[in-house]
DRENSE-996837 format. One record per residue (C-alpha): residue number from 0; residue in three letters; x, y, z. Coordinates in steps of 0.25 Angstrom, whole numbers. Each point is the difference from the previous one (the first is absolute). Example, Ala and Ser with C-alpha at 12.3 -4.5 7.8 and 13.67 -1.06 7.14 Angstrom:
@num 0&residuo Ala&x 49&y -18&z 31
@num 1&residuo Ser&x 6&y 14&z -2
***
This chain:
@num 0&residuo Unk&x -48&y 33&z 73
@num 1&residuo Unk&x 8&y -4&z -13
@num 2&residuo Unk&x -10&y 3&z -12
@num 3&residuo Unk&x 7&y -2&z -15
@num 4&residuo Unk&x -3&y 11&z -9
@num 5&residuo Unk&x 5&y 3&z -17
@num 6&residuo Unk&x 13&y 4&z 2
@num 7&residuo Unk&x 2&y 15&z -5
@num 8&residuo Unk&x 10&y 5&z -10
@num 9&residuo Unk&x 6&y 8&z 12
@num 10&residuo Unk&x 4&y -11&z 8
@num 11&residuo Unk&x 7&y -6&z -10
@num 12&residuo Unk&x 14&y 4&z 4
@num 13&residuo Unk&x -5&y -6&z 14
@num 14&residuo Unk&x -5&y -12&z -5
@num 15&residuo Unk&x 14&y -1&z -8
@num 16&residuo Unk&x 8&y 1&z 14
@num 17&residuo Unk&x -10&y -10&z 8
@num 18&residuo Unk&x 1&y -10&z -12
@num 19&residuo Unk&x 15&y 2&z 2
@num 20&residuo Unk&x 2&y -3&z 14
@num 21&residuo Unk&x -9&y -11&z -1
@num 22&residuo Unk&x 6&y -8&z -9
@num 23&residuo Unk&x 14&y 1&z 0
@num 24&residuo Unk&x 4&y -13&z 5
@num 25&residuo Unk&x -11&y -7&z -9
@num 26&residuo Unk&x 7&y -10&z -6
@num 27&residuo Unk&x -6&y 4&z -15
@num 28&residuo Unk&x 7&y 13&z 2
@num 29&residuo Unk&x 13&y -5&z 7
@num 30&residuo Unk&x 2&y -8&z -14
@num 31&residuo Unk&x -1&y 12&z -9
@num 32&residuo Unk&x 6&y 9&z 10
@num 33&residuo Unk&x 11&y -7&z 7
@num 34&residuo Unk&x 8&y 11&z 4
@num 35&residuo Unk&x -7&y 5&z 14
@num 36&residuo Unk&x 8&y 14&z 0
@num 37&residuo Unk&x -8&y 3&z -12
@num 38&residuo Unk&x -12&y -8&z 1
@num 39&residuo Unk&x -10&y 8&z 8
@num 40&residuo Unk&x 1&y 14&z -10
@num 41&residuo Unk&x -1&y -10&z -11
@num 42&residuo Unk&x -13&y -6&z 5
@num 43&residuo Unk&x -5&y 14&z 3
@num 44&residuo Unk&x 1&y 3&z -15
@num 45&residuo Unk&x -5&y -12&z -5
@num 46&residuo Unk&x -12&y 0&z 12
@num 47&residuo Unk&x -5&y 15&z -4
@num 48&residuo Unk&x 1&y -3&z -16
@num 49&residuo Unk&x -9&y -14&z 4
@num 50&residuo Unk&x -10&y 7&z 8
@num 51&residuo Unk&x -1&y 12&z -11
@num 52&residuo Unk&x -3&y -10&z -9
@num 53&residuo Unk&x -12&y -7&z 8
@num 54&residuo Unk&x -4&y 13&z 4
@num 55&residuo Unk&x -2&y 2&z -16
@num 56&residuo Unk&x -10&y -13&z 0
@num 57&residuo Unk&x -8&y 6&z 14
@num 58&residuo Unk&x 6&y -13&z 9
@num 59&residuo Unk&x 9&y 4&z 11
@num 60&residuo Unk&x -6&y 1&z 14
@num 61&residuo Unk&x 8&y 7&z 11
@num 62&residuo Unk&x -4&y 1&z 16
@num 63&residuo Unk&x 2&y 11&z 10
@num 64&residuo Unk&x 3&y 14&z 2
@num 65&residuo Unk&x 13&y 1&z -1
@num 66&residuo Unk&x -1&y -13&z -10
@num 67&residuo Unk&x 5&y -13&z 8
@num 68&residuo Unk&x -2&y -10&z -11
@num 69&residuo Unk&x -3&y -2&z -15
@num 70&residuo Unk&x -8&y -12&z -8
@num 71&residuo Unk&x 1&y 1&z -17
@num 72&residuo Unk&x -9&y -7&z -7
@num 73&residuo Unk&x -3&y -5&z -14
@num 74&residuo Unk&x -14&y 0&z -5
@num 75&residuo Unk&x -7&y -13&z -8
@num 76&residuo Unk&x 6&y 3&z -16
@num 77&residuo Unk&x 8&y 12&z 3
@num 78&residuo Unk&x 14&y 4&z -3
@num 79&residuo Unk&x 8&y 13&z -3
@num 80&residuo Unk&x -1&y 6&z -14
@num 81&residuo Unk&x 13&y 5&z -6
@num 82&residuo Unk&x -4&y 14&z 4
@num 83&residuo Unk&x -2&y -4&z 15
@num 84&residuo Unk&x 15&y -6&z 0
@num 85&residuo Unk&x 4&y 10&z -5
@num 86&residuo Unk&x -8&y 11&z 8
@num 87&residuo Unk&x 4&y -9&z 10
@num 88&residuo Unk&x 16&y 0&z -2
@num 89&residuo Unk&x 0&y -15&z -2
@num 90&residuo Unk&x 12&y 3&z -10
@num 91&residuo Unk&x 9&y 2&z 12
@num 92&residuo Unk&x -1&y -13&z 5
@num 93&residuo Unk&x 15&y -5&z -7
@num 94&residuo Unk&x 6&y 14&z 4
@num 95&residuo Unk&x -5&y -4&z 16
@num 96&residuo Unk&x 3&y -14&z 0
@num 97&residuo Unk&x 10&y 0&z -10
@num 98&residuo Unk&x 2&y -8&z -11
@num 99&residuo Unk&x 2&y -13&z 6
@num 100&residuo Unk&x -8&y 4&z 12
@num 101&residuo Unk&x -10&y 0&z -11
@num 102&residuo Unk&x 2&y -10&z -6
@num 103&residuo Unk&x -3&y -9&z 14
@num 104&residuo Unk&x -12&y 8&z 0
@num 105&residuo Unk&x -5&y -3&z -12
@num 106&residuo Unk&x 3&y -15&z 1
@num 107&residuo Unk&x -8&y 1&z 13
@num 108&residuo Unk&x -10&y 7&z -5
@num 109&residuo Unk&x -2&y -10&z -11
@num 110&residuo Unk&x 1&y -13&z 8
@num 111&residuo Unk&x -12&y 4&z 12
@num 112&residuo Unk&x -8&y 6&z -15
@num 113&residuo Unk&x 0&y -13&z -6
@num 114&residuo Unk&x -5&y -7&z 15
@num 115&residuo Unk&x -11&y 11&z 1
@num 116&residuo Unk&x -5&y -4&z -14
@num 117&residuo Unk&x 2&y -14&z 3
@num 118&residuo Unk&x -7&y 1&z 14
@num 119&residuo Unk&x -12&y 11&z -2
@num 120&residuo Unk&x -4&y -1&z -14
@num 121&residuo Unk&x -14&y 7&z 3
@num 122&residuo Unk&x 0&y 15&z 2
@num 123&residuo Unk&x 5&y 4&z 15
@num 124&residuo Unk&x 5&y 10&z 9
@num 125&residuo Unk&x 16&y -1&z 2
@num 126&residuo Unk&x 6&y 6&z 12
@num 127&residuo Unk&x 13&y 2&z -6
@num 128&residuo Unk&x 6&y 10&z 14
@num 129&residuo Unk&x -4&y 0&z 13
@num 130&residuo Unk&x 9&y 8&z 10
@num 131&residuo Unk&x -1&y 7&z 14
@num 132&residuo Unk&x 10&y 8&z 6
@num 133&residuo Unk&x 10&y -10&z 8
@num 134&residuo Unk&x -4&y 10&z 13
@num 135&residuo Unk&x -15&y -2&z -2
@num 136&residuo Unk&x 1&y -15&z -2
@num 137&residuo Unk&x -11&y -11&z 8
@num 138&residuo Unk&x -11&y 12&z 2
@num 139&residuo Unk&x -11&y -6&z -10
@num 140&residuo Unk&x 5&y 9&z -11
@num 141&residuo Unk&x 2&y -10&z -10
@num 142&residuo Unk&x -12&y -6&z 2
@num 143&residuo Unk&x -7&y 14&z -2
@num 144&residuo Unk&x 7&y 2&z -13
@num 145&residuo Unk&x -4&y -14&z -5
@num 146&residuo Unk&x -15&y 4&z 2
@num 147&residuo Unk&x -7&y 10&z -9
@num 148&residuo Unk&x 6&y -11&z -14
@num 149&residuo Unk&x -5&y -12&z 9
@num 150&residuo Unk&x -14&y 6&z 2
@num 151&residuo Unk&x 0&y 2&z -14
@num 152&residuo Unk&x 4&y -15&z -4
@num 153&residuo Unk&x -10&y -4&z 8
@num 154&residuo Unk&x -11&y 10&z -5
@num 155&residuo Unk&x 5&y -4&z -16
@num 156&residuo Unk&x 2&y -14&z 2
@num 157&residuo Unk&x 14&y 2&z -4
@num 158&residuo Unk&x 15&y -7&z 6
@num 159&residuo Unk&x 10&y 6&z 5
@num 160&residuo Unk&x 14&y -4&z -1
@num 161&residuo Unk&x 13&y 4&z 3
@num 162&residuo Unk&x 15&y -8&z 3
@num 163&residuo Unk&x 11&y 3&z 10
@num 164&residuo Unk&x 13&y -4&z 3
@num 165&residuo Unk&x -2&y 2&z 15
@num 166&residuo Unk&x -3&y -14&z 8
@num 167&residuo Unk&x -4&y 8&z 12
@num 168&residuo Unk&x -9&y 9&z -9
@num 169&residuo Unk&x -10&y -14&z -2
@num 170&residuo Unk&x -9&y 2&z 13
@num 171&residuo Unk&x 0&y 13&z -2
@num 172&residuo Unk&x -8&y -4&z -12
@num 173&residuo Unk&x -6&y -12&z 4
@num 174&residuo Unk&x -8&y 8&z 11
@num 175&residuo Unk&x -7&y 9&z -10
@num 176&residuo Unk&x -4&y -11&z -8
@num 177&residuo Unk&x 11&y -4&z -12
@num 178&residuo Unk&x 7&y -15&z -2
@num 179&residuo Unk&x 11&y -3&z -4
@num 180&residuo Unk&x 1&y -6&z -15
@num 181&residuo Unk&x 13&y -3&z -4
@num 182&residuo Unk&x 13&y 0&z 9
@num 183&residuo Unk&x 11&y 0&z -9
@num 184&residuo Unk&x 15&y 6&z -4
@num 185&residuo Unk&x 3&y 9&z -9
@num 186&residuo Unk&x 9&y -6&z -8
@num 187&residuo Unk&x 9&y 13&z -5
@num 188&residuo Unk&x 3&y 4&z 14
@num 189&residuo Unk&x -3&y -13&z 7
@num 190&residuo Unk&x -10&y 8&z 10
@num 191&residuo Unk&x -11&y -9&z 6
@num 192&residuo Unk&x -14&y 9&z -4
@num 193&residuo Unk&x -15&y -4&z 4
@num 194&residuo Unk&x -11&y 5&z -8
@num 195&residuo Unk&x -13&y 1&z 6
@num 196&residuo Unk&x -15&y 2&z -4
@num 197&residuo Unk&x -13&y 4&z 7
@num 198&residuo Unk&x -14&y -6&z -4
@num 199&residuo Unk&x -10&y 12&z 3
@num 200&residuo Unk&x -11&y -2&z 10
@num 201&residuo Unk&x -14&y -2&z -3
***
């Protein structure tokens, strides 16, 4: 049975690899990454910086012994202080992407911030990753890693959100409750996006 659990700081490394594998053709990451021999190292980097970071704010769940799949969170009026980003090794980010790869990055990052803001005004949960190892895909473990923040909405009353740039990824989502809000096209990269929301059960 898959149960979803707080991610430890020793699985990190792990969660860095799985995140890795899982979203190396994403195409979010094949616009900032382009070149594929490099790609997957890259994204290990930037995946175990990113799960540090969330880890910092008590937000990444993880699933199974060995881990199979990871799910980072951001809680309702939480960010990362400067020491965390540091503590973190945000500051890498340029020297892993580099520069230009940054620079796609940052433009990315800024576009689906300013739908977030547009679309989920009211404090909310944002999924911002959620992978599984490409060999332990279709056996309920995204579900289970989508469960212990879910449970909590609905206890709190508070929205989830979260957007992809995966079509196939939106019954995925759908079955666990989300819909979709906006269906759009970034306009930097020119890469359809949905974002999606979930209205907690009463």
């Amino acid at each position: 049975m898959n149960t979803a659990i707080k991610l430890r700081t020793e699985q990190i490394a792990s969660a860095g690899r799985i995140l890795a594998r899982a979203f190396y053709s994403d195409p979010f990451f094949r616009y900032i990454l382009p070149d594929a021999a490099t790609r997957q190292e890259k994204l290990n980097q930037y995946a175990c910086i990113y799960v540090k970071a969330s880890c910092l704010m008590d937000t990444v769940h993880g699933t199974g012994m060995p881990l199979s799949g990871v799910a980072v969170w951001t809680a309702p009026g939480r960010g990362l202080t400067p020491e965390e980003r540091s503590e973190a090794g945000m500051d890498r980010l340029p020297d892993i992407f580099g520069l230009e790869g940054f620079e796609r990055y940052l433009g990315m990052v800024a576009h689906l911030s300013i739908e977030r803001a547009r679309d989920v005004p009211l404090a909310h949960w944002y999924l911002s990753i959620l992978g599984v190892d490409p060999t332990r895909q279709g056996e309920g473990i995204g579900g289970a890693l989508l469960q212990p923040i879910l449970k909590v909405s609905d206890q709190t009353d508070t929205p989830c959100y979260l957007e992809t740039f995966v079509e196939e990824n939106l019954a995925f989502y759908t079955h666990h409750g989300f819909r979709i809000l906006v269906a759009g096209v970034e306009p930097r990269s020119s890469i359809p996006f949905w974002t999606m929301t979930r209205t907690p059960l009463a």
